[in-house]
N, CA, C and O atoms as a printed pandas DataFrame, in Angstrom:
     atom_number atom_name residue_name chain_id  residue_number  x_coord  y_coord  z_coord
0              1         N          UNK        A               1 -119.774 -113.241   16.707
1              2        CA          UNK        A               1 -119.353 -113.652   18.024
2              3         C          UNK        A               1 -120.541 -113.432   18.964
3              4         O          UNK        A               1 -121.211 -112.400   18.950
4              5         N          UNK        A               2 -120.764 -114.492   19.802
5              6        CA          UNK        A               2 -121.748 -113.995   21.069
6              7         C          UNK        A               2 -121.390 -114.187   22.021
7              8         O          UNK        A               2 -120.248 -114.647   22.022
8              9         N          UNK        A               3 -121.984 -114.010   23.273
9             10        CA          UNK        A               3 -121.216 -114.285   24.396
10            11         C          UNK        A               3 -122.914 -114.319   25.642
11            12         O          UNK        A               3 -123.995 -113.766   25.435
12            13         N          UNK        A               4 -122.585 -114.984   26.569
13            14        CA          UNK        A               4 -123.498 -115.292   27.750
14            15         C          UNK        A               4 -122.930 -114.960   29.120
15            16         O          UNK        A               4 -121.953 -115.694   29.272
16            17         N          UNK        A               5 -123.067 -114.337   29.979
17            18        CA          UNK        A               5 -122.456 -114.215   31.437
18            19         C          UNK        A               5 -123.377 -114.404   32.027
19            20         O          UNK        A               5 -124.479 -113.886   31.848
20            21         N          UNK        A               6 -122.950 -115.491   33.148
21            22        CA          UNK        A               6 -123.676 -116.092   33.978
22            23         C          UNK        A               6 -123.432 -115.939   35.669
23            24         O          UNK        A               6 -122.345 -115.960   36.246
24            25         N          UNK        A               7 -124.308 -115.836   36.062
25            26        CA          UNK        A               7 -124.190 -115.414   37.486
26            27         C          UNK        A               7 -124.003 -117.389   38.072
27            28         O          UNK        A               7 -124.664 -118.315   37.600
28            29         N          UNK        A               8 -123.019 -117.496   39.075
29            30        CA          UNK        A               8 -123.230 -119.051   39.716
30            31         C          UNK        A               8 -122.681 -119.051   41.104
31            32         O          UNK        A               8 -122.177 -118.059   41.630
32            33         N          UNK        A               9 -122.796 -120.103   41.610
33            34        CA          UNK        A               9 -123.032 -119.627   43.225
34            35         C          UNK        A               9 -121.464 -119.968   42.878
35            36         O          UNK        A               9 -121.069 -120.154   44.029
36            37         N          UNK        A              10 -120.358 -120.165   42.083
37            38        CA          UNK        A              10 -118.925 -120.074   42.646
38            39         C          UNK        A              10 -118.086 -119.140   41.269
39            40         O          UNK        A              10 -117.208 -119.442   40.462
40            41         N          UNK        A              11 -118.731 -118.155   41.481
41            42        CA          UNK        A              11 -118.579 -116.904   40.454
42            43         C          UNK        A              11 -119.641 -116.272   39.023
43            44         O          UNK        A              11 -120.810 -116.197   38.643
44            45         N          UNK        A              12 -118.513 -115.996   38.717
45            46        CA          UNK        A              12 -118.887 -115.299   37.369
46            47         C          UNK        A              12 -119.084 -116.236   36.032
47            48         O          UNK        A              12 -118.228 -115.860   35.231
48            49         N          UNK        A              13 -119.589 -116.926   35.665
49            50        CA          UNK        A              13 -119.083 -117.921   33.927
50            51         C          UNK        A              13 -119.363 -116.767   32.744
51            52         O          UNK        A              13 -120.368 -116.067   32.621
52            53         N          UNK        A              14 -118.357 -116.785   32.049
53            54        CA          UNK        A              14 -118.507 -115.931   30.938
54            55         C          UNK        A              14 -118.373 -117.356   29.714
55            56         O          UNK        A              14 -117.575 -118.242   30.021
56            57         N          UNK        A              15 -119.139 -117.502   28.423
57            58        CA          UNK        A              15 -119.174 -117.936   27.346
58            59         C          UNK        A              15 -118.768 -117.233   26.033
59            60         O          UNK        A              15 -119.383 -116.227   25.680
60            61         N          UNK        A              16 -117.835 -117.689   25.359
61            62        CA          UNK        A              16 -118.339 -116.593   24.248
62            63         C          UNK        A              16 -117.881 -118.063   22.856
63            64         O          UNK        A              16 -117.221 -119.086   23.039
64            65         N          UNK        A              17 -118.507 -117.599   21.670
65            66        CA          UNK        A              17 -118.578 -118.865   20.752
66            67         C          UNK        A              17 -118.827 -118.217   19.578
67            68         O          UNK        A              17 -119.764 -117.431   19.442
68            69         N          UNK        A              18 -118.185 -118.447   18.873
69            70        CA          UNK        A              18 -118.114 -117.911   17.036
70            71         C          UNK        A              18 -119.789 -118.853   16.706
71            72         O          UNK        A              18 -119.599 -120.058   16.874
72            73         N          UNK        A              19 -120.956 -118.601   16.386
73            74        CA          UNK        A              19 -122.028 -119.686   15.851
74            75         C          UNK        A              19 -121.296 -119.981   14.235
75            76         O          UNK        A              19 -120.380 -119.429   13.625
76            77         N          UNK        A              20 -122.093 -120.983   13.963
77            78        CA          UNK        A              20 -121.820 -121.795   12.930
78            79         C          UNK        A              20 -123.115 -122.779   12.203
79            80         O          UNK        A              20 -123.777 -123.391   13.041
80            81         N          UNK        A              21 -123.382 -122.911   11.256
81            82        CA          UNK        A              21 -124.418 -124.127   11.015
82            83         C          UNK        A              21 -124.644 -125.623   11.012
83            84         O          UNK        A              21 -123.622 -126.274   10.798
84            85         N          UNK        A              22 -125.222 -125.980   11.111
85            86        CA          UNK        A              22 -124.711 -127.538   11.588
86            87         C          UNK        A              22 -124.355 -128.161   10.203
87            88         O          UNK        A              22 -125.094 -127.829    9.276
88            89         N          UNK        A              23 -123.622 -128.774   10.007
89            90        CA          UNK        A              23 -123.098 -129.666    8.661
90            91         C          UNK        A              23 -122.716 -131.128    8.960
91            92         O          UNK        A              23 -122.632 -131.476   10.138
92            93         N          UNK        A              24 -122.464 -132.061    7.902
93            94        CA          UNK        A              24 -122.142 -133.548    8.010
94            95         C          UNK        A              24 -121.096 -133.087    9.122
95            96         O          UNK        A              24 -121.504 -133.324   10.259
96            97         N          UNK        A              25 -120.009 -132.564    9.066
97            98        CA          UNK        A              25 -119.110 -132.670    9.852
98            99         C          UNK        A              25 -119.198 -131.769   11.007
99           100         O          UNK        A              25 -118.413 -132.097   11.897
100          101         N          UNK        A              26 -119.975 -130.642   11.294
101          102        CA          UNK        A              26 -120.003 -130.255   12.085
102          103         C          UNK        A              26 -121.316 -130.764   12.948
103          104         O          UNK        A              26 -122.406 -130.947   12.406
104          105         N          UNK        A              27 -121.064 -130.987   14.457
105          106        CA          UNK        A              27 -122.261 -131.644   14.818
106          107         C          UNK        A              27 -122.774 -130.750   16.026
107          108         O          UNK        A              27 -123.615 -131.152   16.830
108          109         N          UNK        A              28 -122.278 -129.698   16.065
109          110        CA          UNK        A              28 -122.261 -128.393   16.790
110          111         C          UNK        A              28 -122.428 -127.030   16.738
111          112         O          UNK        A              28 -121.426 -126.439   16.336
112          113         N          UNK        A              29 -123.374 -126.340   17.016
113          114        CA          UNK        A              29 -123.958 -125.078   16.229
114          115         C          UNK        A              29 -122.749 -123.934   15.973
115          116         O          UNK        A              29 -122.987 -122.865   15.411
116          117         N          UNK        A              30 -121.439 -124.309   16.460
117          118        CA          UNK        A              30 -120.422 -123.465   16.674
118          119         C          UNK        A              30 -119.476 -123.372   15.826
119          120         O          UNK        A              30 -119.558 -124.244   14.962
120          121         N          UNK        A              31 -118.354 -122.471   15.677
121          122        CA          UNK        A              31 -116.776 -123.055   15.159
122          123         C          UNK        A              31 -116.289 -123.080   16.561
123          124         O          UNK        A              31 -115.502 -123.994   16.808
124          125         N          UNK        A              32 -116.607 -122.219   17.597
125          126        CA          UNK        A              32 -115.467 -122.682   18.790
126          127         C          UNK        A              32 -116.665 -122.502   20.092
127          128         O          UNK        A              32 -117.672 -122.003   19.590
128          129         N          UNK        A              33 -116.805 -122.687   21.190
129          130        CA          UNK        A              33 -116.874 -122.270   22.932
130          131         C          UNK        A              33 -115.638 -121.964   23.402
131          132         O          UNK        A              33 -114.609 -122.527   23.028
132          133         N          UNK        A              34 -115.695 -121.109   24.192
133          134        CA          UNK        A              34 -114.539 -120.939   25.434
134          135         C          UNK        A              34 -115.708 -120.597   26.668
135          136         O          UNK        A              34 -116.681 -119.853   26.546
136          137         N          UNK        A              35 -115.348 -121.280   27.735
137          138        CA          UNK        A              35 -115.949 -120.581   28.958
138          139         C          UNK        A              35 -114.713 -120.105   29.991
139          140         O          UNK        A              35 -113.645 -120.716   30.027
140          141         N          UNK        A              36 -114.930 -119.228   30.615
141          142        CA          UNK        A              36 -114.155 -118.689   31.982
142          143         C          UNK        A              36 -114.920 -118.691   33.110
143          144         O          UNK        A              36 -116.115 -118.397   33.097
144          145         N          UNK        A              37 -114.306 -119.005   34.089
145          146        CA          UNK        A              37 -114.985 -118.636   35.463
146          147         C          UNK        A              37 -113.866 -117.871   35.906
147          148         O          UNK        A              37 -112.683 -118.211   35.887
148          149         N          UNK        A              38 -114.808 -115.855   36.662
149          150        CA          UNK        A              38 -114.079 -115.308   36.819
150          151         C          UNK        A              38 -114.859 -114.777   38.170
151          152         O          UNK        A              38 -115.840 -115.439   38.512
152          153         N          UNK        A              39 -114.453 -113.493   39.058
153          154        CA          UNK        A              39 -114.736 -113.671   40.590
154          155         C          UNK        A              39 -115.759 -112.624   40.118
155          156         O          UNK        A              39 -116.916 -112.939   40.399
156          157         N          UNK        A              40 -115.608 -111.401   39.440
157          158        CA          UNK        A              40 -116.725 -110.310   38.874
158          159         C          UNK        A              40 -117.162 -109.888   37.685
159          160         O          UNK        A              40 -116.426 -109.757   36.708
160          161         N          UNK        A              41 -118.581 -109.614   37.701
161          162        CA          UNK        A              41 -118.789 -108.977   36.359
162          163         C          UNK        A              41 -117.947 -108.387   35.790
163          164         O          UNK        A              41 -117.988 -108.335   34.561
164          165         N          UNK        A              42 -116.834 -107.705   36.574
165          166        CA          UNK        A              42 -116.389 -106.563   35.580
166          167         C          UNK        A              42 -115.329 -107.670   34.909
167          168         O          UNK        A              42 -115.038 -107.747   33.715
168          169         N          UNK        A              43 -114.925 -108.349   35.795
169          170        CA          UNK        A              43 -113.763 -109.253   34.822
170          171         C          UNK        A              43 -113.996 -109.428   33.635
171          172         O          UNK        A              43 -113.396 -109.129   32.603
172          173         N          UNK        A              44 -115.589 -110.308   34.018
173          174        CA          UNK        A              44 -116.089 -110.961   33.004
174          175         C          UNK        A              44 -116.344 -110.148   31.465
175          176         O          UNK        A              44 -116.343 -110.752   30.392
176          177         N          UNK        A              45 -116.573 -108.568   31.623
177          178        CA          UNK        A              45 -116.904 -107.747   30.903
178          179         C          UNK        A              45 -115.250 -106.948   30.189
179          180         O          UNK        A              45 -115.079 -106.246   29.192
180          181         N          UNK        A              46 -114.280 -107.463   31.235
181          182        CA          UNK        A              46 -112.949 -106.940   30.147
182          183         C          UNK        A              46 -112.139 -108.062   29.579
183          184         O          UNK        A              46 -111.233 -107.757   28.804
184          185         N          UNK        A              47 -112.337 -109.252   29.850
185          186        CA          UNK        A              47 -112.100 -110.666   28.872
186          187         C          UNK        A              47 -112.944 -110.617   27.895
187          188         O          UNK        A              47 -112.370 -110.689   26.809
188          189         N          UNK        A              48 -114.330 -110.503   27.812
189          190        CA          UNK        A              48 -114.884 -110.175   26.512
190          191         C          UNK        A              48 -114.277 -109.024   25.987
191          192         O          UNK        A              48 -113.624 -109.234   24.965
192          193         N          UNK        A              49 -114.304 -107.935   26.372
193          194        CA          UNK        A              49 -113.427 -106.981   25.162
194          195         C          UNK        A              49 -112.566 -107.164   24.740
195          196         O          UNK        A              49 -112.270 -106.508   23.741
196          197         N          UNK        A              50 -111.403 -108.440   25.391
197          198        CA          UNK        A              50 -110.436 -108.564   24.354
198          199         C          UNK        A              50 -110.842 -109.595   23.785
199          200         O          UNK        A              50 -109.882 -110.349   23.945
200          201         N          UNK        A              51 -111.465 -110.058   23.329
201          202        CA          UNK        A              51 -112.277 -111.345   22.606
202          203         C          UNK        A              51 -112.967 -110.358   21.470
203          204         O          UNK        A              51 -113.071 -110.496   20.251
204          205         N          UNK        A              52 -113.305 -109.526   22.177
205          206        CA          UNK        A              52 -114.210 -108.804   20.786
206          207         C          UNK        A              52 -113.343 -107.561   19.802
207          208         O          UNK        A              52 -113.738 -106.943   18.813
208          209         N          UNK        A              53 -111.818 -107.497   20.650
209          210        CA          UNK        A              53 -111.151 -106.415   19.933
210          211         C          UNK        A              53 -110.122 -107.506   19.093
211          212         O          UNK        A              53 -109.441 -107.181   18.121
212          213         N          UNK        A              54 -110.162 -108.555   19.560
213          214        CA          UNK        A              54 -109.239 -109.753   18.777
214          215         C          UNK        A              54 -110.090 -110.117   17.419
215          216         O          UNK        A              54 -109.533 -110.601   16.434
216          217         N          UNK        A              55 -111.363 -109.862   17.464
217          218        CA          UNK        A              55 -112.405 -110.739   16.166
218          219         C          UNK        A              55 -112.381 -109.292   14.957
219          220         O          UNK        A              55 -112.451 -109.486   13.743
220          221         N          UNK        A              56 -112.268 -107.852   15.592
221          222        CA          UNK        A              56 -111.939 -106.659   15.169
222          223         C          UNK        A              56 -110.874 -106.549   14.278
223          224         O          UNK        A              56 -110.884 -105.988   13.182
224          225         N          UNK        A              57 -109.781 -107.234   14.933
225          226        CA          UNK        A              57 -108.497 -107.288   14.351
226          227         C          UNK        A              57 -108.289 -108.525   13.182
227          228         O          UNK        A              57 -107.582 -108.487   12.174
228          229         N          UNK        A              58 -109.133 -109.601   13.667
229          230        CA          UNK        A              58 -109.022 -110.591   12.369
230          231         C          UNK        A              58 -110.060 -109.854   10.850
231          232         O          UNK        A              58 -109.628 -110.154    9.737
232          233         N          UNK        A              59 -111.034 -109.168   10.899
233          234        CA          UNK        A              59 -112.147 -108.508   10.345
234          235         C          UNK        A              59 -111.206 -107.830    9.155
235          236         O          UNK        A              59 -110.925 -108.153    8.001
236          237         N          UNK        A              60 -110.857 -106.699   10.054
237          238        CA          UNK        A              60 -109.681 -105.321    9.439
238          239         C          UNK        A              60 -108.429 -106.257    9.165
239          240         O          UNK        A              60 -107.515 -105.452    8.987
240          241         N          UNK        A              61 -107.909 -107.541    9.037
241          242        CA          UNK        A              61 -107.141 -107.803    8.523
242          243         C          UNK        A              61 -107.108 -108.838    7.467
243          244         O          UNK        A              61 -106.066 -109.021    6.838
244          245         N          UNK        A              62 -108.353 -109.644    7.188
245          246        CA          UNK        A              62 -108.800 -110.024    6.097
246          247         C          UNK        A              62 -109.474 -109.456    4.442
247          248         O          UNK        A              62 -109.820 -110.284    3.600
C-alpha cells in the first residue's frame, strides 16, 4: 500500500493505491486509487490508518 498527501489551495488530498505491474489487461500501475479531500493533515493521517489497519486485517487473515 502507498499513500501521497497533498497540500492544495482547497484542502488536504490524501491518495492511497495498492501498486501493481502493468499487464495486457492492466493498463495501470495499480490494483486500486482512492483519493480524499479532507480540511487537515490530521484527518488526512487517521483515514490512512484505517486504510492501513484494514490491509493488516486482510494480511492476518489470509
Amino acid at each position: 500500500m502507498k499513500y501521497r498527501i497533498s497540500h492544495t489551495e482547497t484542502g488536504i488530498l490524501l491518495r492511497v493505491w495498492a501498486p501493481a505491474p502493468l499487464t495486457e489487461a492492466r493498463t495501470r500501475p495499480y490494483l486500486f486509487l482512492a483519493q480524499y479531500r479532507v480540511s487537515t493533515e490530521k484527518e488526512a493521517m487517521q483515514l490512512l490508518s484505517t486504510y492501513l489497519s484494514g490491509e493488516q486485517l486482510a494480511i492476518a487473515t489470509n
